[in-house]
C-alpha positions, 0 to 999 in steps of 0.5 A, a space after each residue: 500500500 503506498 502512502 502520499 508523502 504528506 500522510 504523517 501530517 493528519 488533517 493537512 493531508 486530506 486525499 480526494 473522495 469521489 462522488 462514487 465511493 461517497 454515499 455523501 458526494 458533496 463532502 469536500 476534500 478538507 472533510 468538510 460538507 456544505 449539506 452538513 446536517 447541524 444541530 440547533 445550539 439553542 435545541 442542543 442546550 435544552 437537550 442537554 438541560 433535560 439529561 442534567 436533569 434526569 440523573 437523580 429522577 432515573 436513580 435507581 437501588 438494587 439494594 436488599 429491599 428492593 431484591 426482595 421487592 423484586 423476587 422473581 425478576 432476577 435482580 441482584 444487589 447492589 450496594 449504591 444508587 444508579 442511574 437506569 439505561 433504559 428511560 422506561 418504566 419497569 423492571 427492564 429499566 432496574 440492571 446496571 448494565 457493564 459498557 452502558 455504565 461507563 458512557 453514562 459516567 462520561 456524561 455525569 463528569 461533564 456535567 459535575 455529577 462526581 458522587 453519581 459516578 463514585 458510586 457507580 465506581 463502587 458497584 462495580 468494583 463490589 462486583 468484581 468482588 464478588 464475581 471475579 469480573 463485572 457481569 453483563 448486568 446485576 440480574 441473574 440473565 446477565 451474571 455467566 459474563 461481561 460486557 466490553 471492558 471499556 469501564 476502567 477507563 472512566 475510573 480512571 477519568 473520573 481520578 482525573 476530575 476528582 483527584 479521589 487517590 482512594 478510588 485508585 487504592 480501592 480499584 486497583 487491585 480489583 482492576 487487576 484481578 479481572 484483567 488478568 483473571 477473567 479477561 486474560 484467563 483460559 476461556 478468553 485465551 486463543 493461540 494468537 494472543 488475542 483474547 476472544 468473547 465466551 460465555 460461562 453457562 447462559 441457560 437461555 441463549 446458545 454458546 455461540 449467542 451468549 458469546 456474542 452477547 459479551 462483546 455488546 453487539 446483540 446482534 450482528 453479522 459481522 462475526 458470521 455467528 460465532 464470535 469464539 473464533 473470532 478475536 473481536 476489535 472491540 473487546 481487544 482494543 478496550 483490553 488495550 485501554 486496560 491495561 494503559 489505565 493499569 499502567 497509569 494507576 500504577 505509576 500514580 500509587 508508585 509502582 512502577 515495576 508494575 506498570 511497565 508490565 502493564 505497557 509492555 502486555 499493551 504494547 503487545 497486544 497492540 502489535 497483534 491487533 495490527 498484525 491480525 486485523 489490519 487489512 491492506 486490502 480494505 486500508 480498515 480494521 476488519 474482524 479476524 477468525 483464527 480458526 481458519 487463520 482469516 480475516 472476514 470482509 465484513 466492514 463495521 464501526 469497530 474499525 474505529 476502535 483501534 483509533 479510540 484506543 490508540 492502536 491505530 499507526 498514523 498511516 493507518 489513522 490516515 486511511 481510516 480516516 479517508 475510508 469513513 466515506 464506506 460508513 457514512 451517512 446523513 446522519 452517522 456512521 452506520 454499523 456497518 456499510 451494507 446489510 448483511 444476511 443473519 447467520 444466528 437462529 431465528 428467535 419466535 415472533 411470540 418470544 419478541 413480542 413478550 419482551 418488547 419494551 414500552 414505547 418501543 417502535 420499529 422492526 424486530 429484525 434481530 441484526 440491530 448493529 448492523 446498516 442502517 442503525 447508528 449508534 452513540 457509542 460507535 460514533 463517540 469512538 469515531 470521534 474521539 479516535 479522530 480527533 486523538 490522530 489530528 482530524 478535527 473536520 473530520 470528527 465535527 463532520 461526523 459529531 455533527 450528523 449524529 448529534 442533528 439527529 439526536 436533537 431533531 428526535 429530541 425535539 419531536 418525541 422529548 427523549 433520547 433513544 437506543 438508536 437511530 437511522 442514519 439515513 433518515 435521522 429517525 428512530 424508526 428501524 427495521 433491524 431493531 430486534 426488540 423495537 427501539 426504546 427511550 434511552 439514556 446511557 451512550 446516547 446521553 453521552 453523545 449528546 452531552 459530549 457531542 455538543 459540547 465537541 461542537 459548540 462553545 467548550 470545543 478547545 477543551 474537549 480537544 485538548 482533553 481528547 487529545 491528552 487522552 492516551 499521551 503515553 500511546 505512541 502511535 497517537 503523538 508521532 511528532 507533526 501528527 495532529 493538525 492545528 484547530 
């Protein structure tokens, strides 16, 4: 693959994108477009009121009278308040879920809610206590795994905002336990040194599904059914992550021996990302099955994981960068560029219909993450990722299209939502396996964070995003990151 000359130079070497290649064709060579979708300032602030609000009125407890209220729904306890996932009504809005808990702290620090996400912080580490890892959720359908373990990196956000050394004494060793032994134990283990996703014993879903489930993408095609022969992106680029913030931890509490183990295991895990799931072909990260020793050509958001968590090379970041164009659309980066065929069972209508949420609209194809859904927390990854490898216009563009979309629903229907189409900026999808729901987590944190990237705290965001993974080199090259 051969590389402009100028490819180190980030956003300031920006290649032509054709009208072809481009389900957008007006956008420009310096990334932007002149039919950008832009949210309202005015309609983003009062969105943004509205979810500050919400924190305390969607606190939730799962402590030992609300269990026992709760017999028969498989709830388990709790130690401290927390904020619902779901903005519904009901015993599907009770569980803290894994991932979904670390989007919705990003949205509680910029808004200055640090004892929300303290006690976030400790129900989480009351849980690897007890368990040896976080469950996918405090109910009992959710306990035989996790989810991605991208969590340790709002602990260690959250250190920064509060200076809470006691936090770090508390998670650190904790912390250490499921990564080394759940994250990196047997079950996860595969002979290329990437870790995969499995289930320990869900009664009510195959192996294969339980599986899949763990890397938080219920359902997808891109790991053609059977995620266990897969080393995902997503789960391997937030162990990346892990291991960066037990670097960090270590340093900060003087053990230093200790972390730079931590950086050598990211150091390494990072060059197998690349050597496995780097496609020449495509000039993206794809999936990677080490069964048969191959990369599967699906295309997906988890692409921009690796630039999220720093793995990403400058000239990789480059094609990434310039290939966004296969997952863009009006409003978003779709989960993936096309629709796939399903390779999962199908589940009954009847089973769907039992489990539908209130408020849910669409249908009930069951590859939700896949084209033309977009979701929050692929989006933030992209932009984050982004803006981390010096492409500022490039992360606006796509903040900018999400965020529109969130505010435009916002406006019409006075919620947030799981999900959304893409390509029309609505809620409505036919892939929304269990319909699509009200919804605060990473949606939430799109918005707050999204808004906040777009409008007036811009230079501070950047600045912060940038700082981010200061020790990762493959985000610092010097002459990387173009000016603001």
């Amino acid at each position: 693959m051969l590389l402009p000359e100028d490819v180190l130079r980030g956003d300031e070497a920006v290649g032509s994108l054709s009208a072809d290649d481009n389900r957008d064709a007006t956008t420009k060579r310096d990334g932007s477009d002149p039919d950008l979708p832009v949210p309202d300032q005015e309609a983003w602030r009062k969105l943004d009121d509205d979810v500050r609000s919400a924190w305390d009125a969607k606190l939730r407890h799962a402590t030992e009278n609300e269990v026992t209220d709760a017999q028969g729904t498989g709830m388990r306890f709790l130690p401290f308040p927390f904020v619902t996932t779901f903005d519904v009504d009901g015993d599907a809005a009770k569980p803290m879920f894994a991932w979904d808990t670390y989007f919705v702290d990003r949205a509680l620090l910029a808004h200055g809610r640090l004892d929300l996400v303290r006690d976030h912080i400790r129900n989480y580490l009351f849980m690897v206590d007890r368990y040896g890892y976080m469950p996918n959720m405090n109910n009992d359908s959710g306990v035989t795994r996790s989810q991605t373990p991208v969590y340790p990196d709002g602990i260690w956000r959250y250190y920064l905002a509060s200076s809470d050394i006691d936090i770090l004494f508390q998670a650190y060793p904790l912390l250490k336990r499921e990564y080394r032994d759940y994250w990196n134990a047997p079950h996860h283990q595969t002979p290329i040194g990437l870790t995969t996703n499995r289930d320990l014993g869900d009664q009510g879903l195959t192996p294969q599904m339980a599986a899949e489930a763990e890397t938080g993408l219920d359902w997808t095609p891109i790991y053609t059914g059977d995620v266990r022969r897969c080393v995902p992106l997503i789960t391997n680029c937030a162990l990346v992550r892990y291991a960066r913030v037990l670097e960090l931890i270590a340093r900060e509490l003087g053990r230093d021996s200790e972390a730079s183990e931590f950086a050598d295991e990211a150091s390494t895990r990072t060059e197998l990302i690349r050597k496995y799931c780097w496609s020449e072909k495509f000039g993206l990260f794809v999936e990677y099955d080490f069964v048969s020793g191959s990369q599967l050509s699906y295309v997906s958001g988890c692409t921009y994981w690796p630039m999220w968590a720093g793995v990403a090379t400058p000239p990789q970041a480059y094609y990434l960068a310039h290939n966004l164009k296969l997952l863009e659309c009006r409003y978003g980066l779709a989960l993936t560029d096309h629709k796939y065929g399903d390779p999962h069972p199908k589940p009954s209508s009847a089973d769907l219909v039992a489990d539908l949420p209130k408020d849910a609209v669409g249908g009930l194809d069951q590859l939700q993450w896949m084209y033309p859904a977009g979701w929050a927390c692929m989006q933030l990854a992209a932009v984050e990722g982004l803006d981390m490898y010096g492409y500022p216009r490039f992360a606006r563009r796509i903040a900018s299209r999400f965020l529109a979309a969130v505010v435009e629903q916002h406006e019409k229907t006075g919620k947030l939502w799981e999900k959304y189409n893409v390509l029309d900026g609505t809620v409505t999808l036919p892939n929304s396996r269990y319909g699509n729901s009200p919804y605060l987590s990473w949606t939430a944190a799109a918005g707050v964070l999204l808004g906040r990237r777009l409008f007036s705290e811009e230079t501070h965001y950047l600045r912060s995003e940038r700082e981010r993974l200061a020790n990762t080199p493959a985000a610092t090259t010097p002459g990387q990151e173009a000016a603001v």
